[in-house]
N, C-alpha and C positions, 0 to 999 in steps of 0.2 A: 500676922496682922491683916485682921481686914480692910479689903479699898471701900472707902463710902463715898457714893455720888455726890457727897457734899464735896466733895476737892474735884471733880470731874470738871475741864473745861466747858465752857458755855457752847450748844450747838446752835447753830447758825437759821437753823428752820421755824425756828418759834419764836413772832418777834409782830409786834402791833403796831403800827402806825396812825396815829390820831394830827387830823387838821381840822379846824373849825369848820363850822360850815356843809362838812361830809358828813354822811351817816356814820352811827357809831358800828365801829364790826367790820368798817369795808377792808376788804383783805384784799394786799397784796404781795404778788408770787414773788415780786422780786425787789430790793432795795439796795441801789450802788452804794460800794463803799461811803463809807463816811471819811470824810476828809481837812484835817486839818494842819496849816505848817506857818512854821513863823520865818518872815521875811528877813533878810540881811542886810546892813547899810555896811557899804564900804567907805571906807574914811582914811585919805591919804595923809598924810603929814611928814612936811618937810623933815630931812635928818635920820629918816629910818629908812630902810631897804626892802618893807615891806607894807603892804595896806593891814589896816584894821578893820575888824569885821566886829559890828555890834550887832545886836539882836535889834531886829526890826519889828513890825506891825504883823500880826496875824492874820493871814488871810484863809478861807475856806471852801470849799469844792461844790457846786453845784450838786444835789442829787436825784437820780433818778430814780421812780416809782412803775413798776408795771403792773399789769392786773389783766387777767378776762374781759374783753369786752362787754358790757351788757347791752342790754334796749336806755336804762338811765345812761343819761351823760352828765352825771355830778362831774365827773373832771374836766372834759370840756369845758362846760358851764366854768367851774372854777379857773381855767385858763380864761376865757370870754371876762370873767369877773378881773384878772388880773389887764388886763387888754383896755378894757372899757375905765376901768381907775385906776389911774396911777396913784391913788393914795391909799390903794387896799396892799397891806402886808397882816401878816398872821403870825400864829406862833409854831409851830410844829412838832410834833413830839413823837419820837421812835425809841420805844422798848424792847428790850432783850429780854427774852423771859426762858428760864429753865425749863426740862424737859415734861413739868408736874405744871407750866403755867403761870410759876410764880414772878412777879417782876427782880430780876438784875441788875441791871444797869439802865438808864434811861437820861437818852441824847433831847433838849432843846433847840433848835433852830430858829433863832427869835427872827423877826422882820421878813418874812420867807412868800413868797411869790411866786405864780407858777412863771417860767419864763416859755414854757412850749409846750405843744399836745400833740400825740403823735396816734394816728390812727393805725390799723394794723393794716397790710397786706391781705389781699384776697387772690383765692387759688381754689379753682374748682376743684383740682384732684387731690383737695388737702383734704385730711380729718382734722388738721391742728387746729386748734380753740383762738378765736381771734385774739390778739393781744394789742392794748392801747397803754399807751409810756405819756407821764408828764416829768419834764424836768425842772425839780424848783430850786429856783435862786434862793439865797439867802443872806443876812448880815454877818449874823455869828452865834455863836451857842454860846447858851445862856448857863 
């Protein structure tokens, strides 16, 4: 029997990130884990010899963005823009896409805000390509 790339896990290197506000296309080299886990409530009661544990509140991980420096600073800007309003949130959106381009899987991150910007290190005896990281906050996916 033949193997068909359709049952092939998803690779990791083809993947779009879209936030309001940034041009469309902007690529970036790197994006942290996605992360989600749900909270535990402990709950004592009198007569048993042990706690109970219920399922609690979902909470979710900050993630981070890196990229090539350019001469624009849309992501700056877009930190300055979270800085300057506290009533600006977005929606965010990271897809997974197979090896042909096609979308797989595609994460929401509703209410999402940059919380920081990080400019790269300089080094005259580098050839490394500058690198700038924002990390955005988030509420929850959607």
């Amino acid at each position: 029997m033949a193997r068909s790339v359709v049952n092939d896990p998803l690779q990791k290197f083809k993947y779009v990130v879209s936030i309001p506000g940034l041009p469309n296309g902007m690529g970036f080299n790197k994006v942290s884990a996605l992360k989600r886990e749900l909270g535990t409530v402990e709950y004592t009661e009198g007569g048993y010899s042990h706690t109970h544990k219920l399922v609690g509140r979902e909470t979710v991980e900050a993630v981070t963005l890196e990229r090539g420096m350019f001469a624009s600073k849309d992501l700056e800007n877009l930190y300055l823009k979270s800085l300057n309003d506290p009533n600006f949130r977005t929606t965010m959106t990271i897809t997974l896409q197979d090896r042909f381009g096609k979308p797989q899987r595609t994460w929401k991150l509703a209410e999402a805000w940059v919380k920081s910007w990080e400019g790269s290190d300089f080094d005259s005896s580098s050839e490394d390509v500058a690198i700038e990281k924002v990390v955005v906050e988030f509420e929850y996916y959607l």
